[in-house]
N, C-alpha and C positions, 0 to 999 in steps of 0.2 A: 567529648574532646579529651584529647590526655594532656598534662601540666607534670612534666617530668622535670625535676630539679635539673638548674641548668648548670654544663660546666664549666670552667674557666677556658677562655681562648687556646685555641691551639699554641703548641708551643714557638711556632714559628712568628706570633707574637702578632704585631700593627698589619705587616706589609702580608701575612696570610690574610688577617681577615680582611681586608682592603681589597686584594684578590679575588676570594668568595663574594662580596657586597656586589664588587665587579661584573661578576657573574653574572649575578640574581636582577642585575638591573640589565646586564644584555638582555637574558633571555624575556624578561618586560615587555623593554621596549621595542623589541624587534618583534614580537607576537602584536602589541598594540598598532603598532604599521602594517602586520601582515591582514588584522581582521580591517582597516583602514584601505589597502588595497584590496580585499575578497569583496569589500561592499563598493565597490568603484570597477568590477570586471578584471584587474589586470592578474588575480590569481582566482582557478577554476578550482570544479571538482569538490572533495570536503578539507573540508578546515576543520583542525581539532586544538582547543588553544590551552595551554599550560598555564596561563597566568593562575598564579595562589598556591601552584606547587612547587614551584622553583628552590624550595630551601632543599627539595628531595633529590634530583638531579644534581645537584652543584654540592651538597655534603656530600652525595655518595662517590661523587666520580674524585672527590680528594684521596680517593681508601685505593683509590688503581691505578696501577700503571700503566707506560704504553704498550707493552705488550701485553697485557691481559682484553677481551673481548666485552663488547656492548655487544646488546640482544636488547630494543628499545619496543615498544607499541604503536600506535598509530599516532599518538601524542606526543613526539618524539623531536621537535626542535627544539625544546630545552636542554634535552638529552645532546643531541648530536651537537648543539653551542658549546657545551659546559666539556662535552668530550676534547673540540677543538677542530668543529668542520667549523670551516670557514663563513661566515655571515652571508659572501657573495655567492658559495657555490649554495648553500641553503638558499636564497632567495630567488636564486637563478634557475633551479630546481621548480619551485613553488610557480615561476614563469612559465615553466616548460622548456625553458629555453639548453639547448643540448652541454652548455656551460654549467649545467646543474652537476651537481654530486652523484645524479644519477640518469645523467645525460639528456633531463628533463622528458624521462618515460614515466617516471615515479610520481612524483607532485610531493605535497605533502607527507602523504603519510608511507612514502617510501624512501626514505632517505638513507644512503648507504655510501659509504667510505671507507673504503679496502684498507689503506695508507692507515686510520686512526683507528685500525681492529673494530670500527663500527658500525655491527654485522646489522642495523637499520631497525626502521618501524617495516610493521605488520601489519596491514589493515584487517586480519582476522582474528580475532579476538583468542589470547593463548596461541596462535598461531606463531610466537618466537619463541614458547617453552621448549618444544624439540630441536628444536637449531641450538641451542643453548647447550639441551645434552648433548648434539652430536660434539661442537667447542668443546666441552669439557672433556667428554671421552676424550678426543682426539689428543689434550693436552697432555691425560696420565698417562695415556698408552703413551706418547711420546718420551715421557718421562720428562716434563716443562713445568714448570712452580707457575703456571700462570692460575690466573681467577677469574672468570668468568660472570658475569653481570648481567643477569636477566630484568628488567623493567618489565612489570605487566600491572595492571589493574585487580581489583577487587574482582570484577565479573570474570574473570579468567578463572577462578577459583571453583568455577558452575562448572565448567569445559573437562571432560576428560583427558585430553591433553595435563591439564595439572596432574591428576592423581597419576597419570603414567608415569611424567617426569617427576615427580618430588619419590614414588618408588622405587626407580632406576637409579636415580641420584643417588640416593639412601644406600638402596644394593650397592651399589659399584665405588660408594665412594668421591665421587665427583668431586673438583676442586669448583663450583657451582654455589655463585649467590646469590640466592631467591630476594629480588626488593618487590614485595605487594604494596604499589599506592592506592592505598585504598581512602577514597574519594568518595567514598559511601551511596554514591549512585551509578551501576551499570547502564548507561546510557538516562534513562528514564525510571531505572529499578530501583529502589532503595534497598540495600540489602539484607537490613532485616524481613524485607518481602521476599526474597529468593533465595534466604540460606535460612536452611533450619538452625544451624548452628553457625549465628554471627560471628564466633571469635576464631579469625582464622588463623592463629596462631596456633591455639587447640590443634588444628585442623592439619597443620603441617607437624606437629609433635605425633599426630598418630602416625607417623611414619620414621618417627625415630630420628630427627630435623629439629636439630636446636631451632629454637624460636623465640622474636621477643619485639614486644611494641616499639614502636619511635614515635613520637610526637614531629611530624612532619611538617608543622610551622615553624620548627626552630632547626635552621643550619647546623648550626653545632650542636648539637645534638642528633641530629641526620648524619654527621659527618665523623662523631665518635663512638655510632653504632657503627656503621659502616667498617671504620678501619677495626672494630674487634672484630666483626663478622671477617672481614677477608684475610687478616691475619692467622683465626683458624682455619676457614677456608687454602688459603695456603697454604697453609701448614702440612697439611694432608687430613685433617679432622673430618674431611666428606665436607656436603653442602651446608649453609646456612639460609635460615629464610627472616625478614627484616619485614613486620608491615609498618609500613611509614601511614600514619592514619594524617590524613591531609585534606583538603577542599577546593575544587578547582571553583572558583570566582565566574566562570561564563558559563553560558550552554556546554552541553556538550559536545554539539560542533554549531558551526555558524546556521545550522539549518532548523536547530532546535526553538521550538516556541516558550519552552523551561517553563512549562507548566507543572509540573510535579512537588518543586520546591515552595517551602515556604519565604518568600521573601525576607522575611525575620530572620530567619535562621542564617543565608547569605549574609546579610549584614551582621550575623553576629561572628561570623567565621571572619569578617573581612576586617572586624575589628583584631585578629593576628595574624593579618597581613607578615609575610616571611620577612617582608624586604624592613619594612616599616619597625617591626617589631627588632630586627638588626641593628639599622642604623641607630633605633635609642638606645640600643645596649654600649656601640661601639663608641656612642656622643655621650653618656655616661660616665662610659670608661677612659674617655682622653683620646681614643684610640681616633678620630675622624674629626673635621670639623666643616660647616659650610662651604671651607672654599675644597674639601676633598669632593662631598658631594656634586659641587657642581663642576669639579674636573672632569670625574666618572661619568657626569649624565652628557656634558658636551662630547668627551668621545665618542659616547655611547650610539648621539645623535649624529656624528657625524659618520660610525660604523653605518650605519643604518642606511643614513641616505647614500653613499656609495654602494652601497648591495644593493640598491634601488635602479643606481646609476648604472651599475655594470649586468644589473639582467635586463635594464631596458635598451640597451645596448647587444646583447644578446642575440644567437640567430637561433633559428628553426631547422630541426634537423629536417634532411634534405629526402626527400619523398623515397629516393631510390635506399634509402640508409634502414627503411620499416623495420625491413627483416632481418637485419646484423643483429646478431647475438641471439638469434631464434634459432638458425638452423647453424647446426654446428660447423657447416660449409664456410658459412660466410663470419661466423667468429675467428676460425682461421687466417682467412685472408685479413 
C-alpha cells in the first residue's frame, strides 16, 4: 500500500470538501442499492461495483472541466456520478429502461453521455484507450486546450491497445491523462502473476510519459495529483499517466465467487476505507460535524430512491425502435 504524506484541503476550503465527502458517499450508496437490486432481478446482465474506489473518481474529475472528455471502463458509475450523469438516467440505464443515458441498450457497463463529454464504460478491457487518442488528437488538431481523461484498470496494461496509445500519445503529443486504478487484481489475476514487471509506472516512463503513484484511498491526494497532471497536460507538455493504486471492497462483478483473495488482506484494505478515512480527517479538522453527515446521507437516500422511482416508472423501448441507430437509414429519420 502507499502512505503518501497528506496535503492540506483544497483551497476552496469547508464547502469543497463537503462537495467531494458528497460525492464519495453518492457514488456508495447508490452502488449499495444497485448490488441490492441485481440480487432481487430488477437489474440484468453484469454488475461491476466501485465501492473502495470512490476517492479516485471523485479526486480526479475535481482536475476537469466541462469541456474536457471522460473515457471510463466497464466500472464506470462512479465515474459517470462524480462527472454529473444524472442518478435517474444512470439507474434508468441499469433498468434497461429507454430513459437511460443510453436508451437502456447499454446497462451497466455502457453508460454514455454526449451533454457531459462522457464518452462511457467499455466492457472490453483497454477497449477506451483508442477512443481517448482519437479525443485527444481531435482536440490539438483543433487547436482546443481541452484534457482528456482515460480511466482504465491495471489489466489493461497486458492489452496492446496500451502500448499503442501511451506510443502515439508520446509521439504526437496528446493533451491525454493516463488514470491506471490499479486494484491489484485483473479480474481474478493478481498482478504480480501477470506482469513481469509490477511497477507500472516504470512501465509508462519507457515511453517517455511522465509518471507517478497516487495513493488512491486518499481524495486529496487523488485530486492534487490529478490537477498537476492536467495542468501539464494542458499545458501542451504531451500526456500524463497517474496510477492511483487503490482496492475495490467486492467481487469483481456480482458473478465472482472471490476466491482468489485473502480475506485478511480485504479487511486490511477496508480498514482505509476512502470515505471513512475522509470524514475523520474533515471531523478533526472542524470542517463537518454529525448533523453535516447526516444531511449528506439523507439526500443521498432520498437521490437514490427517486432513481428507483423514476426507472421503475420507466418504459421499454418499443419492438419496432430495435433497429434505430443501427442502420444509418433510420438514425436519420
Amino acid at each position: 500500500m502507499v502512505h503518501q504524506p497528506q496535503p492540506d484541503l483544497h483551497p476552496a476550503g469547508g464547502e469543497h470538501a463537503l462537495k467531494v465527502l458528497r460525492q464519495m458517499i453518492r457514488i456508495r450508496r447508490f452502488e449499495e442499492k444497485c448490488a441490492e437490486l441485481y440480487s432481487a432481478s430488477k437489474i440484468r446482465g453484469f454488475l461491476h461495483l466501485y465501492i473502495g474506489e470512490e476517492a479516485v473518481a471523485v479526486g480526479a474529475m475535481q482536475a476537469l472541466g466541462p469541456d474536457d472528455a471522460v473515457v471510463a471502463t466497464y466500472r464506470e458509475h462512479g465515474h459517470a456520478l462524480a462527472r454529473g450523469v444524472s442518478a435517474n438516467s444512470i439507474m434508468a440505464e441499469m433498468y434497461g429502461k429507454q430513459e437511460g443515458c443510453s436508451r437502456g441498450r447499454g446497462g451497466s457497463m455502457h453508460l454514455f453521455d454526449a451533454a457531459h463529454r462522457f464518452y462511457g464504460g467499455n466492457a472490453i478491457v483497454g477497449g477506451g484507450l483508442p477512443i481517448a487518442v482519437g479525443l485527444a488528437l481531435a482536440d490539438k488538431l483543433s487547436g482546443r486546450a481541452r484534457v482528456t481523461a482515460c480511466f482504465f484498470g491495471e489489466g489493461a496494461i497486458a492489452e496492446g491497445e496500451f502500448h499503442e496509445c501511451m506510443n502515439l500519445s508520446a509521439l504526437w503529443k496528446l493533451p491525454l491523462l493516463f488514470c491506471c486504478e490499479n486494484n491489484l487484481y485483473a479480474m481474478g489475476t493478481a498482478l504480480k502473476r501477470s506482469e513481469s514487471e509490477p511497477d507500472l509506472c516504470l512501465k509508462a516512463t519507457s515511453y517517455e510519459v511522465p509518471a507517478w503513484p497516487v495513493d488512491g484511498m486518499d481524495v486529496v491526494a487523488c485530486e492534487d495529483a490529478a490537477r498537476r497532471a492536467a495542468l501539464a497536460v494542458r499545458g501542451g507538455e504531451g500526456p500524463c499517466f497517474l496510477e492511483f493504486r487503490t482496492y475495490r471492497f467486492r467481487a469483481h462483478s456480482m458473478f465472482d465467487p472471490q476466491l482468489y483473495r485473502d480475506k485478511q488482506e480485504v479487511e486490511e484494505w477496508k480498514r482505509r476505507d476512502p470515505i471513512d478515512l475522509f470524514c475523520q480527517r474533515l471531523k478533526t479538522q472542524g470542517v463537518i460535524g454529525d448533523a453535516d453527515l447526516k444531511a449528506i446521507e439523507d439526500d443521498t437516500a432520498a437521490e437514490v430512491a427517486k432513481a428507483i422511482e423514476f426507472s421503475e416508472g420507466g418504459t421499454w423501448e418499443p419492438a419496432q425502435e430495435l433497429t434505430r441507430f443501427v442502420y444509418s437509414e433510420r438514425a436519420r429519420s
